[in-house]
C-alpha positions as CSV (number, residue, x, y, z in Angstrom):
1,X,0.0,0.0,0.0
2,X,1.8,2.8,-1.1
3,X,1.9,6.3,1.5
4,X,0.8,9.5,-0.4
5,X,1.4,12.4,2.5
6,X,0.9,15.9,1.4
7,X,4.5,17.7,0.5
8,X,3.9,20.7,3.4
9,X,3.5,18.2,5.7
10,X,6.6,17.7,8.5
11,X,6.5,14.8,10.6
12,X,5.0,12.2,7.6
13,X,7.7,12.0,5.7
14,X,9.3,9.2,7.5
15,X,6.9,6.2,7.7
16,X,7.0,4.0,10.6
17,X,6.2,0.7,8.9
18,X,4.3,-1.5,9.7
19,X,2.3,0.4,12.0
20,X,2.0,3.6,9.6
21,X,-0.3,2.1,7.5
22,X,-2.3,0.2,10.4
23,X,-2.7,4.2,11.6
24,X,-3.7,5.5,8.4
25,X,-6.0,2.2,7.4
26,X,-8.3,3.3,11.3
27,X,-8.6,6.8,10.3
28,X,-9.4,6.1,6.6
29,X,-12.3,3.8,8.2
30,X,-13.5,6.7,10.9
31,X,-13.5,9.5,8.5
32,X,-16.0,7.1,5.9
33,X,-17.4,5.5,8.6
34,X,-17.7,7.8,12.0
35,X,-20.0,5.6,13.7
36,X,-17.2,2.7,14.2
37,X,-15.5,4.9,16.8
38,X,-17.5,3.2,19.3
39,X,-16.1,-0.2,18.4
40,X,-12.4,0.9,19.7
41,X,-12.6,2.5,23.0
42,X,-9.0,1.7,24.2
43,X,-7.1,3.8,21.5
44,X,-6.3,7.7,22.0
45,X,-4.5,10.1,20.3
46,X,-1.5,9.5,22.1
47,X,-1.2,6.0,20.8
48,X,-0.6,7.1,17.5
49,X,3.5,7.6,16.4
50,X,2.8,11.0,14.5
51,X,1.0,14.3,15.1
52,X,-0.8,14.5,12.7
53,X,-2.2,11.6,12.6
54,X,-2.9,11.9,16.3
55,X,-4.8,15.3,15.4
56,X,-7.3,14.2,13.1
57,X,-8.6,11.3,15.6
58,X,-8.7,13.7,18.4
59,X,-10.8,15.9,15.9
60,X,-13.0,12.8,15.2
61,X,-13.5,11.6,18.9
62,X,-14.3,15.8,19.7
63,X,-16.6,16.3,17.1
64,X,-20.4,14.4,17.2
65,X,-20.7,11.9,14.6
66,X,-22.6,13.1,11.2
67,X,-26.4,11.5,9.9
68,X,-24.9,8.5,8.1
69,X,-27.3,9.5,5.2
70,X,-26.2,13.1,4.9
71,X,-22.3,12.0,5.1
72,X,-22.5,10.3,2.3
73,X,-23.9,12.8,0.2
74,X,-21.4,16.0,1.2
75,X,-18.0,16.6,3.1
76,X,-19.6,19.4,5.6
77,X,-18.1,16.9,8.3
78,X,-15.4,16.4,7.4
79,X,-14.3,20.1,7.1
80,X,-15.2,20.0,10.1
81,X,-12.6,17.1,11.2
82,X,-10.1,19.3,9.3
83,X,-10.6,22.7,11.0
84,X,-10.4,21.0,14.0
85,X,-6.8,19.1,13.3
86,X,-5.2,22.3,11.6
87,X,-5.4,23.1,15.5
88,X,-2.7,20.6,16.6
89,X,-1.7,19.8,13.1
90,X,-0.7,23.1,10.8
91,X,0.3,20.9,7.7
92,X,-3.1,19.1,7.4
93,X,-5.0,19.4,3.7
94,X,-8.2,17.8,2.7
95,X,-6.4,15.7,0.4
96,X,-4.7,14.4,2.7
97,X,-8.0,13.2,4.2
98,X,-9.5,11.7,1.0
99,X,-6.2,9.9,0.5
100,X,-6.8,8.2,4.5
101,X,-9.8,7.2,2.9
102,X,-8.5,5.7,-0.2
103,X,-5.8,3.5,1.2
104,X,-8.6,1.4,4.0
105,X,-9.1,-1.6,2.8
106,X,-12.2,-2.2,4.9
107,X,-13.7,0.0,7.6
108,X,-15.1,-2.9,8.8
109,X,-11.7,-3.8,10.3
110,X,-11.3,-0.9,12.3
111,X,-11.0,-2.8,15.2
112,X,-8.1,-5.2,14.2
113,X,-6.1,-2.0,12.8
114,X,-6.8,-0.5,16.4
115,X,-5.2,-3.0,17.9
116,X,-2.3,-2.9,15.9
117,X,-1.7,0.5,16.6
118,X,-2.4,-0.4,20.5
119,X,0.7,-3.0,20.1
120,X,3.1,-0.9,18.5
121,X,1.9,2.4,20.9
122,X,3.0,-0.6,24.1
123,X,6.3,-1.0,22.3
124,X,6.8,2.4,22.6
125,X,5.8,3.5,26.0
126,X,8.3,0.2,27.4
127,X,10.8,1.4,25.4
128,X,10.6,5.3,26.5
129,X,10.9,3.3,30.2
130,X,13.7,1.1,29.6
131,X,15.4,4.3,27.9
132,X,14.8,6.4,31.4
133,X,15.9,3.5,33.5
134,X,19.2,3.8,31.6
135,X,19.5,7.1,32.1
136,X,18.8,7.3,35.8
137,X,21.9,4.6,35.9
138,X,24.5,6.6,33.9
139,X,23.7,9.7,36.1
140,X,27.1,10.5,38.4
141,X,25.9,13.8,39.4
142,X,22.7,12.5,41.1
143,X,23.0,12.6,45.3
144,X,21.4,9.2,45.6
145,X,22.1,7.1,42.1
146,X,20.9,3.9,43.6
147,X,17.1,5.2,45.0
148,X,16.9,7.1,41.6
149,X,17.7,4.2,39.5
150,X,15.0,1.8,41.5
151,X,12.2,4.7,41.4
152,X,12.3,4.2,37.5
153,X,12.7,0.9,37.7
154,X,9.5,1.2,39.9
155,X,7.5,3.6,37.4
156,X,8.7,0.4,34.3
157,X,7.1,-2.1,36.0
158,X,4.0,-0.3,36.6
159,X,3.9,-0.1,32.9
160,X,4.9,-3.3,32.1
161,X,1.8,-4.3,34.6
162,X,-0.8,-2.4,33.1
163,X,0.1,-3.1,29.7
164,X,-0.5,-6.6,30.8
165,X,-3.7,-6.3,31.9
166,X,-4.7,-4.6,28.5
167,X,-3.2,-7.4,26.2
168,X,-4.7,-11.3,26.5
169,X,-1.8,-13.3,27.7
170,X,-0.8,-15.5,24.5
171,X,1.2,-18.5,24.9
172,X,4.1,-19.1,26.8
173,X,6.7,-18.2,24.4
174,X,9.8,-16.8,25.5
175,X,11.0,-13.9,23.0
176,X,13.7,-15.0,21.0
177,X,15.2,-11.7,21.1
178,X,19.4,-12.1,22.0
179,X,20.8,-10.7,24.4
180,X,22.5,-7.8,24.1
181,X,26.7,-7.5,24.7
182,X,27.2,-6.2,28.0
183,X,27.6,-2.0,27.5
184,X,31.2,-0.9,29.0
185,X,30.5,0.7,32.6
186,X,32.7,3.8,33.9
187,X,32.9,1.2,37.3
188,X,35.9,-0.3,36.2
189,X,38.4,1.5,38.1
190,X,36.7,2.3,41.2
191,X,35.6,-1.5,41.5
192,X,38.7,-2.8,41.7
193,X,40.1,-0.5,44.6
194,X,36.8,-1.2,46.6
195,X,36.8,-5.1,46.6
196,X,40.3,-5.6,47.4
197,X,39.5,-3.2,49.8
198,X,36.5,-5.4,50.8
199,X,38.5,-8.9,50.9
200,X,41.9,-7.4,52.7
201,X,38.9,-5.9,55.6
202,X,36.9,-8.7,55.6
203,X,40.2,-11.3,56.3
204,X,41.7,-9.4,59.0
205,X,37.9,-9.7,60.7
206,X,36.1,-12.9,59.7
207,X,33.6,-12.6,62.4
208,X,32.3,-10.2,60.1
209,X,32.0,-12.2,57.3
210,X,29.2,-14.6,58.5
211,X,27.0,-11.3,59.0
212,X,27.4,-10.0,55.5
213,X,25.2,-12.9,53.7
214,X,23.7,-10.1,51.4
215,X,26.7,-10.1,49.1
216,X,26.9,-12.7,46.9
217,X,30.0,-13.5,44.2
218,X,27.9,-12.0,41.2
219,X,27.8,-8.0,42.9
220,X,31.6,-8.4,42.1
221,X,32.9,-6.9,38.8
222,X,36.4,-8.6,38.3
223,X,35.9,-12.6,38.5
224,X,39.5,-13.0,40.7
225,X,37.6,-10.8,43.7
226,X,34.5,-12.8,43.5
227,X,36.5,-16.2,43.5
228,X,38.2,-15.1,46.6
229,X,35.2,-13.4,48.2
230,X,32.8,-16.7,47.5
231,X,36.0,-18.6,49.1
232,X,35.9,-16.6,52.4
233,X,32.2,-17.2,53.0
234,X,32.2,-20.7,52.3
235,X,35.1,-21.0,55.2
236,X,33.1,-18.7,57.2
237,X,29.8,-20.7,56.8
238,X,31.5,-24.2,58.2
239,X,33.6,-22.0,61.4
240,X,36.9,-22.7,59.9
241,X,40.1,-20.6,59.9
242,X,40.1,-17.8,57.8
243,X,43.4,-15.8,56.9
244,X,44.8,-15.4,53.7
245,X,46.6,-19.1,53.2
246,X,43.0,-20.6,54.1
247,X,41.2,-18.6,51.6
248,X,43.3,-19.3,48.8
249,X,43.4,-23.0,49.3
250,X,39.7,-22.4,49.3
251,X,39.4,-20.6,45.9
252,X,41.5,-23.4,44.4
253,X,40.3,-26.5,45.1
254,X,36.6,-24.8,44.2
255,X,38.2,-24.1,40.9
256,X,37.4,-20.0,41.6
257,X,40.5,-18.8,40.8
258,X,40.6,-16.7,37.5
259,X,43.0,-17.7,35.1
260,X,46.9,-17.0,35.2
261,X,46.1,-15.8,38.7
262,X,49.6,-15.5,40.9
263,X,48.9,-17.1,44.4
264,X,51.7,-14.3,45.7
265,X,50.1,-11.7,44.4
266,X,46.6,-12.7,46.1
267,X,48.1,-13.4,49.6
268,X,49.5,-9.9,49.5
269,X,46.1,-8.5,48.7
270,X,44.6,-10.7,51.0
271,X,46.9,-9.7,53.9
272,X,47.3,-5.6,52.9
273,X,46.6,-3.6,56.0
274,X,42.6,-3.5,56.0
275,X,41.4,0.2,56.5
276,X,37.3,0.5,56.9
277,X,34.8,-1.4,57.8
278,X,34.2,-4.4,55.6
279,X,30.4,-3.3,56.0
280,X,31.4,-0.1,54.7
281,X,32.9,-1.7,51.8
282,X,30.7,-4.6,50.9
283,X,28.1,-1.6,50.8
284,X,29.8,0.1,48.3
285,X,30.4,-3.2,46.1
286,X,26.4,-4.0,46.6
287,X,25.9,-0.5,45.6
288,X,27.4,-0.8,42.4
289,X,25.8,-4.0,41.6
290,X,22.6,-2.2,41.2
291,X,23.4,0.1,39.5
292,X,25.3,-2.3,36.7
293,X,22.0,-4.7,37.2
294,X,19.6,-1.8,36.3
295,X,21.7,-0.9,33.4
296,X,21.6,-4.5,31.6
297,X,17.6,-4.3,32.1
298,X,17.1,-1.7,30.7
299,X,19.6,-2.5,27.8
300,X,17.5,-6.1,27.4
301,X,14.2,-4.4,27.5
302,X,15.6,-1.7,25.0
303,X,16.3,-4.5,23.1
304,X,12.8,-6.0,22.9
305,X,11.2,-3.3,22.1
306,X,13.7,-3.1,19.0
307,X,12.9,-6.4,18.2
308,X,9.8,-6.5,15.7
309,X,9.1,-10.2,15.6
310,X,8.8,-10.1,19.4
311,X,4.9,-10.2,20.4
312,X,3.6,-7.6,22.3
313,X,2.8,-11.1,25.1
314,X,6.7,-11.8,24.8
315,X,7.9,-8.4,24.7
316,X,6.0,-7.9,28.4
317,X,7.0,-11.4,29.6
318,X,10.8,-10.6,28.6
319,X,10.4,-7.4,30.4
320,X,9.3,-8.7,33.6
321,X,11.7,-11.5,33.5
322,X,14.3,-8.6,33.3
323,X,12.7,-6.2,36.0
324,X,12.8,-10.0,38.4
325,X,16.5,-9.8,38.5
326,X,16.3,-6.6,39.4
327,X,14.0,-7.0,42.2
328,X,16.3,-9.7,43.7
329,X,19.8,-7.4,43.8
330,X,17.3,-5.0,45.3
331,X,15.8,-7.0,48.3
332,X,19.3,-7.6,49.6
333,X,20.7,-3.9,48.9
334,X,17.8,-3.5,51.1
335,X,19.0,-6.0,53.9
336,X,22.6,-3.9,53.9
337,X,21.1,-0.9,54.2
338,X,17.9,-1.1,56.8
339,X,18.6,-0.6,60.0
340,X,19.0,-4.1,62.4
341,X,15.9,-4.2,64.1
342,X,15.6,-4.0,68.1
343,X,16.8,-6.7,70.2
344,X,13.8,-8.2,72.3
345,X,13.5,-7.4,75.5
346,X,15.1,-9.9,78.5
347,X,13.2,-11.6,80.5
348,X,13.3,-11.0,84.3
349,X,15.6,-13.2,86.4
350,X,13.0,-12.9,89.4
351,X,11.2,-15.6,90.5
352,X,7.4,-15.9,89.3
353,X,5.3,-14.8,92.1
354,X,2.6,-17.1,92.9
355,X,-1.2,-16.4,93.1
356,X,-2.5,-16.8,96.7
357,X,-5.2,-19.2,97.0
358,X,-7.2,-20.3,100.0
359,X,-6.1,-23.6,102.4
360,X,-7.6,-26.9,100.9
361,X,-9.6,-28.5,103.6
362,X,-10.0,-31.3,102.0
363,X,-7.9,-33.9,100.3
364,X,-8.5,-34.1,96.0
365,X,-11.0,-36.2,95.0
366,X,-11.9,-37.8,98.7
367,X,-15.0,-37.1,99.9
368,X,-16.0,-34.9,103.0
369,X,-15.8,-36.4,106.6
370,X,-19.3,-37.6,108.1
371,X,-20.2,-35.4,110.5
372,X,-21.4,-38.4,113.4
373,X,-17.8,-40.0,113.0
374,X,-16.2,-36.5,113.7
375,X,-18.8,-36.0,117.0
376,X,-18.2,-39.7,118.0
377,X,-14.3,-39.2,117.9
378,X,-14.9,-35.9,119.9
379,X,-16.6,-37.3,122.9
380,X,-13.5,-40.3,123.0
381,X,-11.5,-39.3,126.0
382,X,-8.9,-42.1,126.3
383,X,-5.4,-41.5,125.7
384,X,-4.1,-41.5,122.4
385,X,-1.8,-44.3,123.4
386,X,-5.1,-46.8,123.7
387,X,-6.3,-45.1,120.8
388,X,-6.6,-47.4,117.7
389,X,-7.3,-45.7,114.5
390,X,-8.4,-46.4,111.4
391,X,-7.4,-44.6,108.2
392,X,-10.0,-43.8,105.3
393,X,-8.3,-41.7,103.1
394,X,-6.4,-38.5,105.3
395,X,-9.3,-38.3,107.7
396,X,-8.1,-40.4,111.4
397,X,-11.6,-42.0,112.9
398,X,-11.6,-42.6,116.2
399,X,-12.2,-46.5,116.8
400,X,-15.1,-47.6,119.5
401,X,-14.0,-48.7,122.4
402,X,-14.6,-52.1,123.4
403,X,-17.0,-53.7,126.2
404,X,-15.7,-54.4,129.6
405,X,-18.5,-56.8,130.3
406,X,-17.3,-60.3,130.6
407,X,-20.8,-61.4,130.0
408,X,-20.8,-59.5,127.0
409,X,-17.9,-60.6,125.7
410,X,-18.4,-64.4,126.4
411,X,-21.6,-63.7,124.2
């Protein structure tokens, strides 16, 4: 379908293919067809990549649609539509209009070019993201790099999320979009310094070591550092000795030590007098890590959106993919950096006090004296010596005393 633009016109000289066409097939199909604007609600003028086309659909969604019978019979609407783009859109002619209306091939598929244009305005908007999230990471003037690099990333994925929810999840395909080479960093130098700084702190006080579980091997830039570092904290996690000799027997039998690496040359980094804080340090090493991190996601999601044969379903499915290794350097930048919560509060050494309670009068589960017994063992005034007793339960009954009659007891 060839593109016909008027010559005074600016910003359609440059075609954006395959979307162009999609943008001038929906207008075509409004502007000979007005009452199909209700069958795509979704798009606005801001979805469309030029001005002028975005002009003349805000003049058709402003102006009241036309008598279908007296539309087709003059063009007093659409001066209309064109008196109201010239407002935006300076370069506009009327030809320009009947040519929109030449090149749809049917109005009745207004919706399916809507959506096109819907696709191709999401590839945009993620890529205008991706390009800010870049930005905010190359920035060395900004006070606080790191919280201005995760506040875009923050603003991306809110995109990415309510693009989502606007496109029908297709299958799910991966985008076969490369990867993109890793972009040379200005961290180079200033890496280097820190994490030998890190390793020749952290060895003269491996105590410390155990406590910093929020850096990992990958925050390091040059592999030799993160061999050695990974070496430490695996000595560290088992309670074994840890001084230089022990972490580079470490790092070689794990196979982390880089390639022509001189063993002298890492015990004397390893032993160099240690000046800071290894937190301090390790903060500094996490500290670039997310700002390298939020660099390469925004490189891969710069390349998606560059990538034409990805889906607008794989392009977002990349993208969050991307912003989910993001999310995970950030969780433990934000373990470094919280403040340790309060210890909880000791419990007393004193003794419980116990809760008074009346004298039992009786024994558990025994039932309660008679009260004849207790009267007869009253009026018994024998010594306790003659006394024989019997026992039922805790309670002592007087026995009866026995009959001094000899008649009696012949009987």
């Amino acid at each position: 379908m060839p593109r016909t633009p008027a010559s005074d016109e600016d910003d359609l000289d440059t075609p954006t293919p395959p979307v162009f066409f999609a943008e001038q097939a929906l207008l075509g199909a409004l502007l000979l067809e007005p009452h199909r604007l209700g069958e795509v609600p979704g798009i606005g003028p801001e979805a469309f990549s030029t001005a002028a086309h975005s002009a003349v659909f805000a003049a058709i969604r402003s102006l009241p649609a036309p008598d279908p019978a007296q539309h087709a019979q003059n063009t007093a609407w659409l001066d209309k539509v064109l008196a109201c783009a010239r407002k935006q859109a300076r370069g506009l002619s009327a030809s320009y209009l009947h040519t929109l209306i030449q090149v749809c091939p049917r109005p009745r598929h207004a919706l399916a070019y809507a959506r096109m244009i819907e696709a191709e305005h999401a590839r945009r908007t993620v890529r205008t993201g991706a390009q800010r999230l870049s930005q905010a990471t190359g920035d060395r003037t900004h006070p606080q790099p790191v919280p201005a690099a995760l506040a875009a990333a923050d603003a991306l994925t809110d995109v990415v999320d309510r693009l989502a929810a606007t496109f029908p999840s297709g299958p799910a395909s991966l985008p076969r979009t490369p990867a993109p080479a890793p972009a040379p960093t200005h961290y180079e130098a200033a890496a280097a310094e820190e994490e030998r700084s890190l390793l020749a702190a952290a060895t003269a006080r491996p105590a410390v070591i155990d406590q910093m579980r929020w850096l990992i091997a990958d925050d390091f830039v040059h592999p030799r550092n993160a061999g050695l570092w990974q070496a430490a904290t695996a000595l560290a996690q088992r309670h074994a000795a840890v001084d230089p000799v022990t972490i580079l027997w470490e790092a070689q039998h794990r196979g982390l030590l880089a390639p022509r690496a001189e063993p002298a040359e890492l015990l004397r980094a390893l032993a160099a007098p240690a000046a800071g804080d290894p937190h301090y340090w390790g903060e500094r090493v996490l500290h670039r890590s997310v700002l390298i991190t939020a660099h390469r996601v925004a490189h891969r999601i710069e390349a998606l959106t560059d990538d034409p044969a990805a889906t607008p379903h794989q392009l977002l499915l990349g993208s969050r993919r991307a912003l989910a290794s993001l999310n995970a350097v950030r969780a433990r930048w934000h373990q470094a950096t919280s403040p340790a919560p309060p210890p909880p509060p000791h419990a007393s050494n004193a003794p419980a006090r116990t809760r008074a309670s009346p004298p039992r009068t009786t024994a558990r589960g025994l039932p309660a004296p008679r009260a004849d017994l207790l009267s007869a063992g009253n009026q018994d005034t024998k010594p306790d010596c003659q006394k024989k007793r019997v026992h039922r339960g805790d309670i002592a009954l007087p026995r009866p005393p026995p009959s001094s009659s000899p008649r009696t007891a012949r009987h």
